[in-house]
NUMARKE-966704 format. One record per residue (C-alpha): residue in one letter; x, y, z. Coordinates in steps of 0.25 Angstrom, whole numbers, plus 5000, padded with zeros to 4 digits. Layout:
REM residues N
AXYZ
...
This chain:
REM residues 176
X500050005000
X501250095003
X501450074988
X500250114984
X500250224991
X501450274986
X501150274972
X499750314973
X500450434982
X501450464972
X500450474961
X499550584966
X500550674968
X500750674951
X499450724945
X498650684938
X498850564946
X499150444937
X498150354943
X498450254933
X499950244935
X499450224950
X498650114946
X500050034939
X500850074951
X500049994959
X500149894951
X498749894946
X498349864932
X497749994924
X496849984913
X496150094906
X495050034898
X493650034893
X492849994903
X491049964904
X490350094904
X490050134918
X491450054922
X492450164926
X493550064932
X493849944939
X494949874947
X495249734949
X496149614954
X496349494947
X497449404947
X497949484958
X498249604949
X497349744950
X496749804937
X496149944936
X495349954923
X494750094921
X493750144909
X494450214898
X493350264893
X492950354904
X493450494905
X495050514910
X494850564922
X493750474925
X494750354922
X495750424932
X494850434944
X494450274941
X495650244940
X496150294954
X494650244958
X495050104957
X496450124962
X495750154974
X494850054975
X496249974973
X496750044985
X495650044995
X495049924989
X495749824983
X495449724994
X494049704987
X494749684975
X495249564979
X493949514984
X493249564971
X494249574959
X493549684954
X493049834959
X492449904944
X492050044944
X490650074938
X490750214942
X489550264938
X488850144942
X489050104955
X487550084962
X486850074946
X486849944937
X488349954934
X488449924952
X488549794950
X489749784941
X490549854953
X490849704957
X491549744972
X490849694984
X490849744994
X491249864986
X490449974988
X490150134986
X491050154998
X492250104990
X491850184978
X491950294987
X493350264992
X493850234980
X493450374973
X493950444985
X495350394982
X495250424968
X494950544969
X496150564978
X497050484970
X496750564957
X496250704964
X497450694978
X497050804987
X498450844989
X498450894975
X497150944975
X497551044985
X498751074978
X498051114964
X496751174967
X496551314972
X495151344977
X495251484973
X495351434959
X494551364948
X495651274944
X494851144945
X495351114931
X496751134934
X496751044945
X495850924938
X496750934926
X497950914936
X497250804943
X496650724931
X495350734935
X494050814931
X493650944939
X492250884943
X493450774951
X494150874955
X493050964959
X492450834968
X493950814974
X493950934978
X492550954985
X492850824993
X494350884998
X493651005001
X494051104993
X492851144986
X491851164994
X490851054991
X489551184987
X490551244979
X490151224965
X491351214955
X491251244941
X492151124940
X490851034945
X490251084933
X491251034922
X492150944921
């Protein structure tokens, strides 16, 4: 783990953090491929080996945050990947007819939730948010582009580290 926390360390202090360099530093197979509509990623073990696959026909910075979704899940969760195999991502789908394909149980919204927190860390590192944005600024297209990510990602980072008021509308929420 010491390792891995090394790496992942090493990366966010390089932005955009290279997520995917992540992922085969930790020894994890990456691949970028089209995937079922609905499907944004999913990571699994077989034969002892860890695989990412993440849609390719999803927006870049949608395939970013997936990708450091399901190295979370590989961090915090890969204990039920043992039991499982298989943790898929049907993002858009979690509770309608695609809930059943998220084959993990007892996975649940909880581990959802844990695992889009660390993404957003991972990809978005508080640290470097404090560094790039200035409040008394509208540089939420600066910092995005810096980070990798889009300004409604942004714009939610940043309400959640408190530092945009959660009322304050940005015209960031409004475009992308």
């Amino acid at each position: 783990m010491a390792g891995e926390l090394e790496i992942l360390t090493d990366a966010m202090s390089n932005l955009p953090v290279n997520v995917e360099q992540v992922i085969e530093d930790l020894g994890i197979q990456y691949f970028n491929e089209p995937m079922d509509k609905g499907q944004s990623g999913a990571i699994e073990l077989k034969d002892g080996k860890y695989t990412i696959r993440v849609n390719s026909l999803e927006p870049r910075q949608r395939q970013r945050f997936t990708a450091a979704h399901e190295l979370a899940h590989y961090l915090l969760h890969r204990e039920m990947l043992v039991k499982q195999g298989r943790l898929a991502r049907y993002a858009d789908s979690l509770y309608d007819e695609h809930a059943q394909k998220n084959v993990a149980v007892p996975f649940n919204p909880h581990h959802e939730v844990e695992a889009n927190k660390l993404a957003a860390e991972i990809i978005m590192p508080r640290q470097e948010i404090e560094r790039l944005y200035d409040p008394t600024k509208d540089n939420f297209e600066e910092v995005a582009k810096q980070l990798g990510v889009s300004k409604s990602a942004l714009v939610i980072r940043l309400k959640i580290l408190g530092l945009l008021p959660n009322s304050m509308p940005a015209q960031s929420d409004l475009s992308n």
